[in-house]
C-alpha positions in Angstrom: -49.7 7.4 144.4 -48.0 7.1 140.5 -44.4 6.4 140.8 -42.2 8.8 139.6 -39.0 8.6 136.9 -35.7 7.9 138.0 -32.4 8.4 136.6 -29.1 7.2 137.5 -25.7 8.1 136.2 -23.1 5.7 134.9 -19.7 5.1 133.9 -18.6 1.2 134.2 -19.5 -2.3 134.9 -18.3 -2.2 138.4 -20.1 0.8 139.1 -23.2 0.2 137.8 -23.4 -3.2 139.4 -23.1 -1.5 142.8 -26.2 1.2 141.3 -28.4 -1.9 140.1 -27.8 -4.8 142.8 -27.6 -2.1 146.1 -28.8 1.4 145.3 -31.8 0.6 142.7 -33.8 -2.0 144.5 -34.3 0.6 147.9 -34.8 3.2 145.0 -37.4 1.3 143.2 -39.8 1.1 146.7 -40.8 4.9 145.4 -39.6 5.1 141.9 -39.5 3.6 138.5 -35.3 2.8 137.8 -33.6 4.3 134.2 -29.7 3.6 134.4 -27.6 5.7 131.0 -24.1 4.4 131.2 -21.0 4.3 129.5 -20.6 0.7 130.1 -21.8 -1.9 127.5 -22.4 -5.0 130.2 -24.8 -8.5 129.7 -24.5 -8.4 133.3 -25.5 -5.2 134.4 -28.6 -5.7 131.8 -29.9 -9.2 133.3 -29.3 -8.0 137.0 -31.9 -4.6 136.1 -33.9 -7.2 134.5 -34.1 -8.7 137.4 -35.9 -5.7 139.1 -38.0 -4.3 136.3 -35.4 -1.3 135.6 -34.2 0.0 132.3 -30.4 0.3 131.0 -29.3 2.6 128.0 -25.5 2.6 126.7 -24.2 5.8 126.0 -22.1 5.4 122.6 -18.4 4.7 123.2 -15.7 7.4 122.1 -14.7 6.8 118.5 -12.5 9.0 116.6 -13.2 7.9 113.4 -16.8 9.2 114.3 -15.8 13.1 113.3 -17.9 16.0 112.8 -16.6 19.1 110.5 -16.2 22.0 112.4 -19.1 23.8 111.3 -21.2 21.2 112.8 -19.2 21.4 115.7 -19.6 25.2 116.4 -24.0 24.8 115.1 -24.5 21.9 117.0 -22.4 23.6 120.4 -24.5 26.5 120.0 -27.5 25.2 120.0 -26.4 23.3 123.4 -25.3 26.1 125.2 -28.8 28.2 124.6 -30.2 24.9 126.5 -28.2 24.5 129.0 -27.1 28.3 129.2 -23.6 26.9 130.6 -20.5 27.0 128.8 -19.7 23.6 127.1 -15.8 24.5 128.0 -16.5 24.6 131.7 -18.6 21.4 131.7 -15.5 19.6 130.0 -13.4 21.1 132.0 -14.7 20.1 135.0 -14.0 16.1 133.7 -10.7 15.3 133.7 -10.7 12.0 132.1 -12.8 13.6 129.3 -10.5 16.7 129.2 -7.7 14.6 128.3 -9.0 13.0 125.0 -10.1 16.9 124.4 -6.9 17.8 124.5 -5.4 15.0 122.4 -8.1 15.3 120.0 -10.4 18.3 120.0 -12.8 17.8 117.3 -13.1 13.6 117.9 -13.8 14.8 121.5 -16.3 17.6 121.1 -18.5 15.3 118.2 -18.4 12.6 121.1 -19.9 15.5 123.0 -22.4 16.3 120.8 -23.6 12.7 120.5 -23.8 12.5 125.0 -25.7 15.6 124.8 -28.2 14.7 122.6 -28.4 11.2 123.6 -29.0 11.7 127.2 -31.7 14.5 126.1 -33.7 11.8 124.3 -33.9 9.6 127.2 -34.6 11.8 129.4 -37.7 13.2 127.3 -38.5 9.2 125.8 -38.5 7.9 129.4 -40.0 11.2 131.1 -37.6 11.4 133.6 -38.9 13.1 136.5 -36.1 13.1 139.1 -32.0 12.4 138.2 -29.7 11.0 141.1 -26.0 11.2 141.6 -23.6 10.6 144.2 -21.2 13.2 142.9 -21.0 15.7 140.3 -17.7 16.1 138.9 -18.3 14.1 135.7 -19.5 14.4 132.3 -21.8 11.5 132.9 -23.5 12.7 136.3 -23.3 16.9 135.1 -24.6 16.9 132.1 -27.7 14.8 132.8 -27.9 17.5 135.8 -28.1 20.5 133.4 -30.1 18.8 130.5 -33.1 18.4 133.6 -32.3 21.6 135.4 -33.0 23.3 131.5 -36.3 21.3 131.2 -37.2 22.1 134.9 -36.7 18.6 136.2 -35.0 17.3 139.5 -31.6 16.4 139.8 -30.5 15.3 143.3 -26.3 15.2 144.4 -25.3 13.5 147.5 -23.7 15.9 150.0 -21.5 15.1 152.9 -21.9 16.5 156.5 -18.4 16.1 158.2 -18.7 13.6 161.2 -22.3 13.3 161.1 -23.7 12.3 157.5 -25.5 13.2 154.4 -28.3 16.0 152.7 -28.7 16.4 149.1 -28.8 19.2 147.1 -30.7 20.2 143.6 -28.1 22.7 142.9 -24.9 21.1 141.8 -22.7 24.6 141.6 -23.7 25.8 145.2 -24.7 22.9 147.4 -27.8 24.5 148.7 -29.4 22.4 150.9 -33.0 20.6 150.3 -35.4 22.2 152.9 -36.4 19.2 155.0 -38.5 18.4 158.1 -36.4 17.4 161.0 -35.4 13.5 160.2 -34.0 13.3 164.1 -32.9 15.1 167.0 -29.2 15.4 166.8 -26.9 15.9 170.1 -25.0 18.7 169.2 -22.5 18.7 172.1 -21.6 14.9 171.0 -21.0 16.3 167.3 -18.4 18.9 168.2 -16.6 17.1 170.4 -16.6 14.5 167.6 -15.6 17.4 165.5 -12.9 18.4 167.7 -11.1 15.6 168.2 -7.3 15.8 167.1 -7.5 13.7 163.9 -5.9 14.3 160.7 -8.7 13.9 158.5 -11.9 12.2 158.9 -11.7 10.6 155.7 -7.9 9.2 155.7 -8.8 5.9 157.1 -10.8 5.2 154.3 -7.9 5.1 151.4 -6.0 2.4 152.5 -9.2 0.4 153.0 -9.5 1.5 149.1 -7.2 -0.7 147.8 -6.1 -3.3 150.5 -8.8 -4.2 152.7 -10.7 -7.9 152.3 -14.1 -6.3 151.0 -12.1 -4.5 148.4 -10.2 -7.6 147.2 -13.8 -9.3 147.4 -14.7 -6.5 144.9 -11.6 -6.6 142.7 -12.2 -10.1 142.2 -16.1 -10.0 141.8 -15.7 -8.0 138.6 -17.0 -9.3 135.6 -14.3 -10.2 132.5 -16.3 -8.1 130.0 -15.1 -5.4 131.8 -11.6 -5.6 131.4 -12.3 -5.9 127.6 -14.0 -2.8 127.9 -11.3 -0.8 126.4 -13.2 1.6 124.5 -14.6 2.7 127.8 -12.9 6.0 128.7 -14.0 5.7 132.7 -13.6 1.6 133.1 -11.4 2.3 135.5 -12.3 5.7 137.3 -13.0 4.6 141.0 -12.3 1.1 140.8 -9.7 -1.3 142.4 -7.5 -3.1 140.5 -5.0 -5.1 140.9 -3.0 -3.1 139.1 -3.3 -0.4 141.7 -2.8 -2.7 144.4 0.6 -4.0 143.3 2.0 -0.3 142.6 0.7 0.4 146.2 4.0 -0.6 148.1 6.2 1.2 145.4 4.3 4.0 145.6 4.4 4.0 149.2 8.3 3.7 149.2 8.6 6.5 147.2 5.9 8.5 149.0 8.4 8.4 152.1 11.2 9.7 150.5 9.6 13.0 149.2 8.2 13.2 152.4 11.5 13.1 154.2 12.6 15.7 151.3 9.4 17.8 152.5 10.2 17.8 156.0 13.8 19.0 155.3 13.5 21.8 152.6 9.6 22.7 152.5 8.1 22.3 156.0 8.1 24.9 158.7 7.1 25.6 162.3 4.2 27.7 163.3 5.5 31.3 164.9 3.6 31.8 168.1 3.4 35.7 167.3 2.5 35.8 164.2 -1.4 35.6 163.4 -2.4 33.7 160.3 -4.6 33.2 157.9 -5.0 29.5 156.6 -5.5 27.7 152.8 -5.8 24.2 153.4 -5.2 22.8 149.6 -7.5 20.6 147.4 -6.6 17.2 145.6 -4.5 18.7 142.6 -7.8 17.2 140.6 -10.7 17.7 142.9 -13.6 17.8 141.4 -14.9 20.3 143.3 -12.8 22.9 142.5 -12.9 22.2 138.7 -16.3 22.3 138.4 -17.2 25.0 141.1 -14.1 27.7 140.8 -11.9 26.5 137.4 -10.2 29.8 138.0 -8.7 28.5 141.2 -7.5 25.3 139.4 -3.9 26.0 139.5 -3.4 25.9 143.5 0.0 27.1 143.8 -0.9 30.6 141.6 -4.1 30.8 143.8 -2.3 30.5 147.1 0.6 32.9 145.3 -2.5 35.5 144.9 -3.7 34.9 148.3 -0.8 35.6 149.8 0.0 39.1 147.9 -3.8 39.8 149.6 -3.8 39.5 152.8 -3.1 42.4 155.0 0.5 42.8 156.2 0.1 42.0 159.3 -0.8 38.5 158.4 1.4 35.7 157.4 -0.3 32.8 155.2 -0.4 28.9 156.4 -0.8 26.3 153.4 -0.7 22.4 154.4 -1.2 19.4 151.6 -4.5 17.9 151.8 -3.7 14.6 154.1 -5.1 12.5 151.2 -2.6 13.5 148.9 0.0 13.9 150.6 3.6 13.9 149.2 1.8 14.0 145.7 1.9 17.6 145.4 4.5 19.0 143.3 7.9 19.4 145.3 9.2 22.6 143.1 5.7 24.3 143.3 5.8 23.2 147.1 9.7 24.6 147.3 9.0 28.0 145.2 6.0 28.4 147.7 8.1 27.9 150.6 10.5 30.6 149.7 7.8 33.6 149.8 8.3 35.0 153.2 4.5 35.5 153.4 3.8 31.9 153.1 4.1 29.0 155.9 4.1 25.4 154.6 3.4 22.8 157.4 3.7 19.2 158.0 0.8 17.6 156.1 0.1 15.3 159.3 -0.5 18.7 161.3 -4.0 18.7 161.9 -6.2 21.8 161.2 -7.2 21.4 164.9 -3.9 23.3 165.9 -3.6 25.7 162.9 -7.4 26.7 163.7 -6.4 28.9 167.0 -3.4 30.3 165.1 -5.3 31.6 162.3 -8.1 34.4 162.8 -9.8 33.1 158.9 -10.1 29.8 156.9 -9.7 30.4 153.2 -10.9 27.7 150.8 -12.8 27.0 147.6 -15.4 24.4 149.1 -13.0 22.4 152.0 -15.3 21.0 154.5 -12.1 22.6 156.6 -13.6 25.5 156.0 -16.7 24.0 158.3 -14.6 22.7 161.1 -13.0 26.1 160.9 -16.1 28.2 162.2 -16.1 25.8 165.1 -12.8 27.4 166.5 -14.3 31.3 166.3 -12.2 31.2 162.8 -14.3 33.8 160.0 -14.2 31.8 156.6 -13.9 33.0 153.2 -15.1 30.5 150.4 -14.5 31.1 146.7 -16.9 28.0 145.5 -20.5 26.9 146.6 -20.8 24.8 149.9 -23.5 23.1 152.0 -22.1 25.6 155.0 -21.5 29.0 152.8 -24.7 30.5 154.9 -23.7 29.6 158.1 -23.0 32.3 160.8 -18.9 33.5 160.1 -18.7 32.5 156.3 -18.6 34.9 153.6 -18.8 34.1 149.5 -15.6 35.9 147.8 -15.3 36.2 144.0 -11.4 36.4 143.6 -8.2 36.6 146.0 -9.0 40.8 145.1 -11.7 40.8 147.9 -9.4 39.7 150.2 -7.6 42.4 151.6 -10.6 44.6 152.3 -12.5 41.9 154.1 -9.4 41.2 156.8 -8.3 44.9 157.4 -11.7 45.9 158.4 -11.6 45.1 162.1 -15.0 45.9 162.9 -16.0 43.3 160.5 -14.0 40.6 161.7 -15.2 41.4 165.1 -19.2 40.9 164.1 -18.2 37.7 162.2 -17.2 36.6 165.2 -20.2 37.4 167.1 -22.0 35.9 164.6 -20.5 32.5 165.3 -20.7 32.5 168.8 -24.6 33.9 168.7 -25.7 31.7 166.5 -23.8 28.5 165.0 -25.4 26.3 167.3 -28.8 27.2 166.5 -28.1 27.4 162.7 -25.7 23.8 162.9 -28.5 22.0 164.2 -31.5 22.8 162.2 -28.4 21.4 159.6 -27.7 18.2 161.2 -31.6 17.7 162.1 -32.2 17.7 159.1 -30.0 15.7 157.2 -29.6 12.4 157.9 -27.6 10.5 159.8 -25.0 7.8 158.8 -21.3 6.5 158.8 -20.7 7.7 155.0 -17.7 5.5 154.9 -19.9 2.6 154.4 -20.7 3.9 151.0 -17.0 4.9 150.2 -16.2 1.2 151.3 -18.6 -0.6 149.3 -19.6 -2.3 152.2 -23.3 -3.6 152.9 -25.4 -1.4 153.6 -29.0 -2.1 152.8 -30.3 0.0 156.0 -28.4 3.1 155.0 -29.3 3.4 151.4 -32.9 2.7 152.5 -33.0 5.7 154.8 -31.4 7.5 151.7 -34.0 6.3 149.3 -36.8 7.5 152.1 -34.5 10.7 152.4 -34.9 11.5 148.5 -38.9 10.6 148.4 -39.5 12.5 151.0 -38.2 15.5 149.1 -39.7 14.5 145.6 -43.1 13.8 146.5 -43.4 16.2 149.2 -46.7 18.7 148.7 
C-alpha cells in the first residue's frame, strides 16, 4: 500500500522537536512526514533528516514587509472565496496573532497573506493528503485546516474524552466524531464512577507539573540556544516552560492567595437549598475554544449578564471560575456579577459534582462540564460544537435568546430527561469504544510516551486508509 502525505503544524523549536523526535517517527510507520513551522531551527532540520521527513519555515513577521491596502482587500478576497470563512474570525480566534493585528493592521494582515499562500503551495507541491493537529486554536494549525478542507483534503484535531481518552475529529468547528470500529471494550460502570468522583477538575494536577515538575525542568533545560534568539518568532514561547515563568510562579502564587481571600469575602456565595439553578461554568478568559467556536460569547461576564436576564424566573444562575484559572478572572467583572440578584458566584474549589444536583441544566459553549453534567440527569445547552453535542439530554443553542423558551417548557425538560436515563449508556459507550484509550496527561506532560502515540498513529491510519 502507497503511503500517504502527512502534515504537521508548527510554531517553535521546542515544539517541533517534541513533533519530529516523538510524534513523527510512530507517524512515519503509515505516512510520509511534512513539518510547516514558524521556527527557523538547524536542529529541528538534522533531527527530520534523520527520519526522511521534510521541514518548511513559514516567513517570520516583518513589518517593513507591507502591502498597500488595495492589495490587502484583492488578495483577502480572493482568500475568503477559498476558504469561504471570514479571515476576521480565523484571526480572531489567535490571540497571539490578534495582538500584532491590533498594534499593526496592515503589517499583520500582509503577514497573513504571505501564511496563506505559503502553506497553499506546500500543501499542493508536497500533495498533502492528510493534515494533523493536536489543537486548533491557532493561526498555524487552522489555517492549514481550512486550506485542505477547501481542496477536499483531511485534516485530523485531537479531541479529549474526559477520564477516559482521546477521538479525533475532521471537523474543527463542531468536533464531530470519526466513525470508528470498536478499538476495545470499555467498562462503563468503572468510567462513571471515575467520572463521579469528587475532584475539582480532572486536569488541575497537570499545571503545577507544567512548570515545576523534574521532566519539565529536563525540558526547560533541553532547549536549544537558537531558540531563545528566535525573537522574530511571534509563538517562541506559546506553551513552553521557561524559566522565566518558573521564577514568577511563587509571586504569582502569593498574589493569587490574596485575591482569593478578597473573593471569598466580597464575591463568593452559598448555594440556597430552595432555590433550583441553572449552571455556567466559565472558560479560560482566552480559551481557544470559545474564540474560535462562539467569538460572540468572548466577553464571559456580558454572556453570563445575558444568560441570566434569560432564564425563567423561577430560576437563579450559578457561575464558578474555571479551577485552572482561578483568582485570574477579573475581580470587578467578578464583583458587578455578584451584585445581580439573579446570579450566584461560588467558590472556584466547589466541584461541579455538588452544583450538578442543584441545577436542573448545564449551560456552556463547549466545557467538557457540560459532559459530566448529563451524568447527573442535568439537560445541557451548548452554544459551540462538542464531541458530546448529540448525546441523549444536549441541545445546540444559537444565542442566550433561545434560552428562556427551552427551560419554561416543562414537558420538554421532562423528555430530555428521559432521554438521558434511556439512553446515555448505550450512546456513551459506542463513544468510549470507540475512541481510544489513554492517560492524556502524558501528552500534556511531555512525558515518554512511545506506546501511546503509537496507538494514536494506528488510531489515525485506521481512519485514513480505511475502505
Amino acid at each position: 500500500m502507497e503511503k500517504k502525505n502527512l502534515l504537521f503544524s508548527g510554531m517553535s523549536v521546542s515544539n517541533d522537536l517534541i513533533i519530529i523526535k516523538d510524534f513523527a517517527p510512530e507517524f512515519k510507520k503509515y505516512f510520509n512526514i511534512s513539518l510547516i513551522t514558524f521556527s527557523n531551527s538547524k536542529k529541528v532540520k538534522e533531527e527530520a533528516d534523520k527520519i526522511g521527513a521534510s521541514v518548511y519555515q513559514i516567513p517570520f513577521y516583518d513589518k517593513e514587509k507591507r502591502l498597500v491596502e488595495e492589495e490587502i482587500c484583492r488578495a483577502l478576497s480572493e482568500i475568503e472565496k477559498k476558504i469561504d470563512y471570514p479571515v476576521e474570525k480565523v484571526i480572531f480566534g489567535d490571540p497571539e496573532f490578534y495582538k500584532i493585528y491590533k498594534e499593526d493592521r496592515i503589517s499583520a494582515l500582509s503577514w497573513f497573506i504571505k501564511i496563506f499562500f505559503f502553506c497553499e503551495r506546500i500543501i499542493k507541491e508536497k500533495k498533502i493528503d492528510v493534515h494533523y493537529v493536536n489543537g486548533n486554536d491557532h493561526i498555524f494549525n487552522f489555517l492549514p485546516y481550512l486550506i485542505m478542507k477547501s481542496m477536499n483534503r483531511k485534516s485530523y484535531n485531537l479531541v479529549l474524552i474526559p477520564y477516559h481518552g482521546i477521538s479525533l475529529t475532521r471537523s474543527f468547528l463542531t468536533d464531530d466524531l470519526e466513525s470508528s470500529s470498536a478499538i476495545q471494550k470499555t467498562d462503563y460502570q468503572k468510567h462513571v464512577e471515575s467520572l463521579k468522583k469528587e475532584s475539582v477538575s480532572y486536569l488541575d494536577y497537570f499545571h503545577l507539573n507544567k512548570h515545576l515538575s523534574m521532566n519539565g525542568l529536563k525540558r526547560l533545560f533541553k532547549v536549544p540556544a537558537e531558540d531563545l534568539a528566535e525573537s522574530r518568532n511571534i509563538y517562541k514561547s506559546l506553551g513552553r516552560i521557561t524559566l522565566w515563568k518558573i521564577l514568577l510562579f511563587f509571586p504569582r502564587k502569593i498574589k493569587l492567595i490574596l485575591k482569593l481571600m478578597l473573593l471569598n469575602l466580597l464575591v463568593y456565595r452559598k448555594i440556597d437549598p430552595r432555590t433550583e439553578y441553572v449552571y455556567y461554568p466559565l472558560h479560560y478568559i482566552e480559551d481557544g475554544q470559545v474564540r474560535i467556536k462562539y467569538p460572540e460569547g468572548y466577553n464571559q461576564y456580558e454572556l453570563v449578564r445575558n444568560i441570566a436576564k434569560n432564564i425563567p424566573a423561577r430560576y437563579n444562575l450559578i457561575i464558578k471560575e474555571h479551577p485552572g484559572f482561578r483568582g485570574q478572572y477579573s475581580m470587578r467583572e467578578l464583583l458587578e456579577l455578584a451584585k445581580n440578584p439573579k446570579i450566584v458566584v461560588v467558590n472556584s474549589k466547589t466541584s461541579s459534582k455538588e452544583i450538578f444536583p442543584r441545577s436542573i441544566c448545564t449551560i456552556t459553549v463547549n466545557s467538557t462540564v457540560g459532559y459530566e453534567a448529563l451524568f447527573f440527569n442535568n439537560i445541557v445547552l451548548i452554544f459551540g460544537g462538542s464531541f458530546y453535542k448529540n448525546l441523549p439530554g444536549v441541545t445546540k443553542i444559537d444565542t442566550p435568546e433561545n434560552i428562556f423558551n427551552i427551560l419554561n417548557d416543562d414537558e420538554l425538560i421532562k423528555k430530555k430527561r428521559e432521554e438521558i436515563k434511556n439512553n446515555l449508556e448505550t450512546a456513551v459507550k459506542k463513544l468510549l469504544d470507540s475512541s481510544l484509550k489513554m492517560d492524556y496527561g502524558h501528552l500534556l506532560r511531555g512525558e515518554k510516551v512511545d506506546r501511546e502515540i503509537g496507538e494514536l498513529a494506528n488510531f489515525l491510519q485506521r481512519l485514513v486508509y480505511k475502505k
